[in-house]
LUMVEXVEX-121114 format. One record per atom (N, C-alpha, C, O): residue number from 1; residue in one letter; atom name; x negated, y, z negated. Coordinates in Angstrom, 3 decimals, always signed. Each point is the difference from the previous one (the first is absolute). Example, Ala and Ser with C-alpha at 12.3 -4.5 7.8 and 13.67 -1.06 7.14 Angstrom:
BEGIN
R num residuo atomo     east    north       up
R   1       A     N  -13.190   -5.690   -7.800
R   1       A    CA   +0.890   +1.190   +0.000
R   1       A     C   -0.900   +1.200   +0.000
R   1       A     O   -1.036   -0.019   -0.665
R   2       S     N   +1.386   +1.069   +1.385
R   2       S    CA   -0.820   +1.190   -0.060
R   2       S     C   +0.770   +1.090   -0.730
R   2       S     O   -0.509   +1.108   -0.169
// end
This chain:
BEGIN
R num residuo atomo     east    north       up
R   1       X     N   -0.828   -1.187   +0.000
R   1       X    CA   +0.828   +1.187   +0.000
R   1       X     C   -0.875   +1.254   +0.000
R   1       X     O   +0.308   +0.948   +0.723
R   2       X     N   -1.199   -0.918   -1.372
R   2       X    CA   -0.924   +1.361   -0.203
R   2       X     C   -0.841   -0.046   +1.170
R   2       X     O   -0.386   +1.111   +0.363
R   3       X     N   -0.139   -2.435   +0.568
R   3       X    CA   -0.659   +0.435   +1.535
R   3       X     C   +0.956   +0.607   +1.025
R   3       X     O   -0.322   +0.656   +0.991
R   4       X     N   +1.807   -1.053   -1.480
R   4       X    CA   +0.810   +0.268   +1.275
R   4       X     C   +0.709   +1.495   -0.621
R   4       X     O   +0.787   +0.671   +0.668
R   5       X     N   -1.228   -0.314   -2.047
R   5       X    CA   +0.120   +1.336   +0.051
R   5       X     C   -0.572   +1.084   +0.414
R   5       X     O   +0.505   +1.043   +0.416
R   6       X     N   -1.999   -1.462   -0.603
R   6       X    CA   -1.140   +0.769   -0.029
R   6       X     C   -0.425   -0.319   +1.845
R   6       X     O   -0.988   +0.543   +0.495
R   7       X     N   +1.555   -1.124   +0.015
R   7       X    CA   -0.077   -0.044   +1.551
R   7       X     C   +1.269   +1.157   +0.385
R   7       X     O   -0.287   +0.965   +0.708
R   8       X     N   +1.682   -1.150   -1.229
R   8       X    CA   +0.677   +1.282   +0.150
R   8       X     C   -0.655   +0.974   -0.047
R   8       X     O   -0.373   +0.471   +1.075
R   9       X     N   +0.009   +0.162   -2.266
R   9       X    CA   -0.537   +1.135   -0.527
R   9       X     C   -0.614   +0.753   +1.198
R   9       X     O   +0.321   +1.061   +0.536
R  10       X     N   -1.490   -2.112   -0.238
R  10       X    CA   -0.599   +0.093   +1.069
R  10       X     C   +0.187   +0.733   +1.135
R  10       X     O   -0.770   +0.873   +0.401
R  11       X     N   +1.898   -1.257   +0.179
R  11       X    CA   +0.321   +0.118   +1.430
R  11       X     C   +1.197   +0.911   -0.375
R  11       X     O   +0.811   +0.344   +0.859
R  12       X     N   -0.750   -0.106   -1.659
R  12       X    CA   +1.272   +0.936   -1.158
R  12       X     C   -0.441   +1.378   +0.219
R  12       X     O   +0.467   +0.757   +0.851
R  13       X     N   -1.048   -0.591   -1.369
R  13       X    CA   -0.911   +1.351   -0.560
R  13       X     C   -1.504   +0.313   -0.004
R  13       X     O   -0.650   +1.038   +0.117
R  14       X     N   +0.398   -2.117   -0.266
R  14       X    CA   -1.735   +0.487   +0.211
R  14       X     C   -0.773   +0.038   +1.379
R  14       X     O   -0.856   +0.872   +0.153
R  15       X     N   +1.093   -1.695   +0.763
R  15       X    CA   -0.191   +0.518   +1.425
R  15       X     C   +0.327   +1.698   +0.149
R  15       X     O   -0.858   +0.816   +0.338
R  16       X     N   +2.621   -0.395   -0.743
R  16       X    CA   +0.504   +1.034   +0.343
R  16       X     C   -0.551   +1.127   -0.653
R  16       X     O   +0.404   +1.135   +0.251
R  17       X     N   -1.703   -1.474   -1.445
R  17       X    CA   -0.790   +1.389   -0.971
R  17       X     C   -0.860   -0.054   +1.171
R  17       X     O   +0.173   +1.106   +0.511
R  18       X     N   -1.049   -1.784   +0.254
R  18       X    CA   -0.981   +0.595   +1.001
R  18       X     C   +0.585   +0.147   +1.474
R  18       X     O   -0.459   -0.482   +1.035
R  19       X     N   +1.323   +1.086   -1.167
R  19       X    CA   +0.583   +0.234   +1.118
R  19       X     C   -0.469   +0.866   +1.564
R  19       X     O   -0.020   -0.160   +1.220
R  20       X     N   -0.355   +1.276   -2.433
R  20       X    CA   -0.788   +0.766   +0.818
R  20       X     C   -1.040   +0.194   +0.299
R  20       X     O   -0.282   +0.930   +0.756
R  21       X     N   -0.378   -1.536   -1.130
R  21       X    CA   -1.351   -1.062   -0.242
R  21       X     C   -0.153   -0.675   +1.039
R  21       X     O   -0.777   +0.330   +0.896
R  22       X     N   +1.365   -1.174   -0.881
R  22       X    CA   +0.397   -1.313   +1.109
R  22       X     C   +0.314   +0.634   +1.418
R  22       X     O   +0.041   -0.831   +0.908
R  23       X     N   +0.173   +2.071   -0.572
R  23       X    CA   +1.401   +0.474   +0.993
R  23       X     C   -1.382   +0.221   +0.977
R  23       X     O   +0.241   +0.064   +1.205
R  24       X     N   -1.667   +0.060   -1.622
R  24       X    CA   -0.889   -0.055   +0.715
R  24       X     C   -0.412   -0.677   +1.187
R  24       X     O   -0.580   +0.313   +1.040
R  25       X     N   +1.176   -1.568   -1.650
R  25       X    CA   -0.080   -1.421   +1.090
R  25       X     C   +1.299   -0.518   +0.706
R  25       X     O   +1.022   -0.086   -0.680
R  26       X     N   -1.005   -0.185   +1.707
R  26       X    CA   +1.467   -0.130   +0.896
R  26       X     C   +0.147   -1.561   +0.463
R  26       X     O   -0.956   -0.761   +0.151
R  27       X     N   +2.247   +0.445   +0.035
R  27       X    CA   +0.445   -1.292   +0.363
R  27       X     C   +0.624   -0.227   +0.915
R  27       X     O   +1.206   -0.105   -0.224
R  28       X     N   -1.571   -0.044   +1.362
R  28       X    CA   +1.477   -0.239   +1.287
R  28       X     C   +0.354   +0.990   +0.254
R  28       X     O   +1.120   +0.121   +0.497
R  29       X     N   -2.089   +1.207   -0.783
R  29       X    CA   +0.606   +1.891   +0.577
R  29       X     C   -0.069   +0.355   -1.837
R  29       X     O   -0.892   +0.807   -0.261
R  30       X     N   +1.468   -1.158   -0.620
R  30       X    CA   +1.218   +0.526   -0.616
R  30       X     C   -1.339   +0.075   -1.139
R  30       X     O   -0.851   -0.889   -0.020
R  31       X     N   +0.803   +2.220   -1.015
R  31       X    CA   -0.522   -0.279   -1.354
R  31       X     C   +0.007   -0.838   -0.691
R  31       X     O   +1.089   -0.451   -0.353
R  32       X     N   -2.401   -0.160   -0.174
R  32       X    CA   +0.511   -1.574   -0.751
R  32       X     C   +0.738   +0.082   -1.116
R  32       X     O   +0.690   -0.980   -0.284
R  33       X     N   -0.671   +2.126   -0.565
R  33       X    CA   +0.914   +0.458   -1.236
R  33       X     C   +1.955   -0.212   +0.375
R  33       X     O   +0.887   -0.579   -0.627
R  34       X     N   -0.886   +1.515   +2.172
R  34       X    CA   +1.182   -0.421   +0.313
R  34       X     C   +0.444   -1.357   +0.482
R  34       X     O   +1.159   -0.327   -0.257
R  35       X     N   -2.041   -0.619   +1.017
R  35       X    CA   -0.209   -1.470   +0.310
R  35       X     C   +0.508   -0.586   -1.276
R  35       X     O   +1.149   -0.353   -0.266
R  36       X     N   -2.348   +0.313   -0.555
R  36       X    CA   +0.650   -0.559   -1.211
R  36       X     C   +1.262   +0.109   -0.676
R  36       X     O   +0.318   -1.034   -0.587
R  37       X     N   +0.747   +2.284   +0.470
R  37       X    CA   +0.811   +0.016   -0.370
R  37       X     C   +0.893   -0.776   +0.638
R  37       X     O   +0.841   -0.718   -0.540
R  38       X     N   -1.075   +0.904   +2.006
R  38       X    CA   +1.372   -0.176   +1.079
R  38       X     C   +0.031   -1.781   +0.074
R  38       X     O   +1.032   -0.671   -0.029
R  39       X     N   -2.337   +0.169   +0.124
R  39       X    CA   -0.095   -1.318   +0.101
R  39       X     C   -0.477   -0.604   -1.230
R  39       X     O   +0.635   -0.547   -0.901
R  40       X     N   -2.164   +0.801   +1.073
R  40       X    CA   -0.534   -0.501   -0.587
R  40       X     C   +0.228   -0.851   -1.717
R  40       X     O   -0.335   -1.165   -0.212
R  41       X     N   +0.977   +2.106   -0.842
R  41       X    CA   +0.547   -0.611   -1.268
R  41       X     C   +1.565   -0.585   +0.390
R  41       X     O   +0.433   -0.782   -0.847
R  42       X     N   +0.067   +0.929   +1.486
R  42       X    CA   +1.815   -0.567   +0.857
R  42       X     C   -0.927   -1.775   +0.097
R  42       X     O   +0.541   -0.955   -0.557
R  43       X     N   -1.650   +0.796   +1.168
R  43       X    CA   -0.435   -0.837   +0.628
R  43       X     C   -0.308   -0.730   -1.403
R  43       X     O   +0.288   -1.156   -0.311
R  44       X     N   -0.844   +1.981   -0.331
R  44       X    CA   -1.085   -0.903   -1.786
R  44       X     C   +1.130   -0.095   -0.875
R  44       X     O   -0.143   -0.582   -1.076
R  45       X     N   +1.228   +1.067   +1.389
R  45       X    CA   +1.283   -0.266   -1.211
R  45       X     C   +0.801   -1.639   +0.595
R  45       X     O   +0.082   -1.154   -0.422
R  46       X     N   +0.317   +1.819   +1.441
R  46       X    CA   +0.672   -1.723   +0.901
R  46       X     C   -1.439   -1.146   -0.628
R  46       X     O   +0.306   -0.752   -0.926
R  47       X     N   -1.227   +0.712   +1.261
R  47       X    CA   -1.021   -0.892   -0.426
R  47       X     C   +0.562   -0.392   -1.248
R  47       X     O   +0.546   -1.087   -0.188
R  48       X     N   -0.703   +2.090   -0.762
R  48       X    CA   -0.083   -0.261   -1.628
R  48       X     C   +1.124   -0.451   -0.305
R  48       X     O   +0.020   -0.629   -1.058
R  49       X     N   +1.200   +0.748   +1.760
R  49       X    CA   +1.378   -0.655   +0.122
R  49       X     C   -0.424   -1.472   -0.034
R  49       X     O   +0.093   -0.835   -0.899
R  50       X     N   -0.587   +0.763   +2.146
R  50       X    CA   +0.538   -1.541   -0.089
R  50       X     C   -1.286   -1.167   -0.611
R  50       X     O   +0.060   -1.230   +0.018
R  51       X     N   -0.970   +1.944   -0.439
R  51       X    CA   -1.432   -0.605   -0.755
R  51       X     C   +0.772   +0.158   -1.685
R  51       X     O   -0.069   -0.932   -0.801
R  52       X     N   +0.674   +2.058   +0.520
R  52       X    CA   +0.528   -0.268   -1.111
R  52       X     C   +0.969   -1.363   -0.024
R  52       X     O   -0.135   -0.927   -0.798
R  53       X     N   +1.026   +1.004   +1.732
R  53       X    CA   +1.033   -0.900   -0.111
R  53       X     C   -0.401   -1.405   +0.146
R  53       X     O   +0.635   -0.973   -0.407
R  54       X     N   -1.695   +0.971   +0.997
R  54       X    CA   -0.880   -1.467   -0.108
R  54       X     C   -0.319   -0.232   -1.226
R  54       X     O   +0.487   -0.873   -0.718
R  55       X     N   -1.506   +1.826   +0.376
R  55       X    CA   +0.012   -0.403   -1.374
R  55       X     C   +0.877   -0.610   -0.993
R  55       X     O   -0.136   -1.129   -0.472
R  56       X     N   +1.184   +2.102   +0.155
R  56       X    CA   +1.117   -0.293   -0.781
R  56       X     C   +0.369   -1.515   +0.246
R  56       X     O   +0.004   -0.890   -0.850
R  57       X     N   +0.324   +0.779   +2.269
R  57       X    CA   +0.687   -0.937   +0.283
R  57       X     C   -1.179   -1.310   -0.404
R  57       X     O   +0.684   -0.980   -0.296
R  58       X     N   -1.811   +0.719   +0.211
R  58       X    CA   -1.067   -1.064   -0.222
R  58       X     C   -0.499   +0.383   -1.840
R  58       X     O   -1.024   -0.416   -0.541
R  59       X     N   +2.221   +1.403   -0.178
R  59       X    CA   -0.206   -0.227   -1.609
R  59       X     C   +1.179   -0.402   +0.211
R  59       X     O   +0.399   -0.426   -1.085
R  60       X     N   +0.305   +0.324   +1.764
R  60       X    CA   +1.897   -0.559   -0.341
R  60       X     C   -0.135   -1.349   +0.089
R  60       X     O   +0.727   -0.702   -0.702
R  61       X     N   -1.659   +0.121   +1.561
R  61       X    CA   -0.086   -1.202   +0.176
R  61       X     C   -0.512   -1.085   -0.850
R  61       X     O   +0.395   -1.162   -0.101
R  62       X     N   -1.620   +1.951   -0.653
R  62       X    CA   -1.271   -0.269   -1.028
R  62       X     C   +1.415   -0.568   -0.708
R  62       X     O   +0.432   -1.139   +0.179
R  63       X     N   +0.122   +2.034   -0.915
R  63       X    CA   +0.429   -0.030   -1.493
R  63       X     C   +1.692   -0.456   +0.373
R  63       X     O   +0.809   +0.181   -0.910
R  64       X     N   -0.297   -0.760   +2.225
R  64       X    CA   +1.036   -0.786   +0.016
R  64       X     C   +1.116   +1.071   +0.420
R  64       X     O   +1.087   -0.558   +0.150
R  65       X     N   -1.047   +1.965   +0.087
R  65       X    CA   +1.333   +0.238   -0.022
R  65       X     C   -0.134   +0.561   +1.763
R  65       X     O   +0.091   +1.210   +0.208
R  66       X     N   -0.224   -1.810   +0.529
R  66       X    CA   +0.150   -0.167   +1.670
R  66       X     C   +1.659   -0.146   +1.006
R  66       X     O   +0.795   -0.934   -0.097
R  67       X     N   -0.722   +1.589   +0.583
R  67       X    CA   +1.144   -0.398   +0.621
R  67       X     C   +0.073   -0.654   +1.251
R  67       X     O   +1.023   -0.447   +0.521
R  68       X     N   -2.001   +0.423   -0.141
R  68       X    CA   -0.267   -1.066   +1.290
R  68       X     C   +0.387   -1.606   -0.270
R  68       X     O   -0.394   -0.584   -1.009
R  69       X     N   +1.259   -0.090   +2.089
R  69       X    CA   +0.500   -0.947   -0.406
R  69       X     C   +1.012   -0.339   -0.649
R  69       X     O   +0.125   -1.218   -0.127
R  70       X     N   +0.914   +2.064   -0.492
R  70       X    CA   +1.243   -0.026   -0.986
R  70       X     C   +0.781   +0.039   +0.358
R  70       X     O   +0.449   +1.078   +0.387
R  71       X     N   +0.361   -2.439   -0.256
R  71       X    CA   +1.274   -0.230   +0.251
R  71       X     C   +0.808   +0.059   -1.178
R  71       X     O   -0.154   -0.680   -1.014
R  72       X     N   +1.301   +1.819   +1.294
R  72       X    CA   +0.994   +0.533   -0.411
R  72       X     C   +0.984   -0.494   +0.306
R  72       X     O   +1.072   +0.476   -0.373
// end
């Protein structure tokens, strides 16, 4: 929980403090400060989506409470 926070954070806010910093270097035309907003963290959040949900889903399994397989 605290890597997949501190990977938010990340792509949250702290990319967006060197912004103007960053705006030096360009990506595909576009400032990489603005790159990053438009794509770039859209792109590292979907990731952390479904790497979280793996996770979860392989402690659900560990400790028995899985829903894969349950006939209802």
């Amino acid at each position: 929980m605290i890597i997949t926070l501190a990977i938010w954070f990340f792509f949250g806010y702290v990319i967006f403090m060197f912004g103007e910093s960053i705006n030096s270097a360009s990506f595909l035309g576009y400032p990489l400060a603005y790159y990053m907003c438009a794509q770039g963290s859209i792109v590292a959040f979907v990731v952390l989506l479904f790497w979280s949900a793996n996770k979860q889903e392989k402690i659900d399994e560990e400790f028995g409470f899985t829903e894969k397989g349950e006939d209802n």
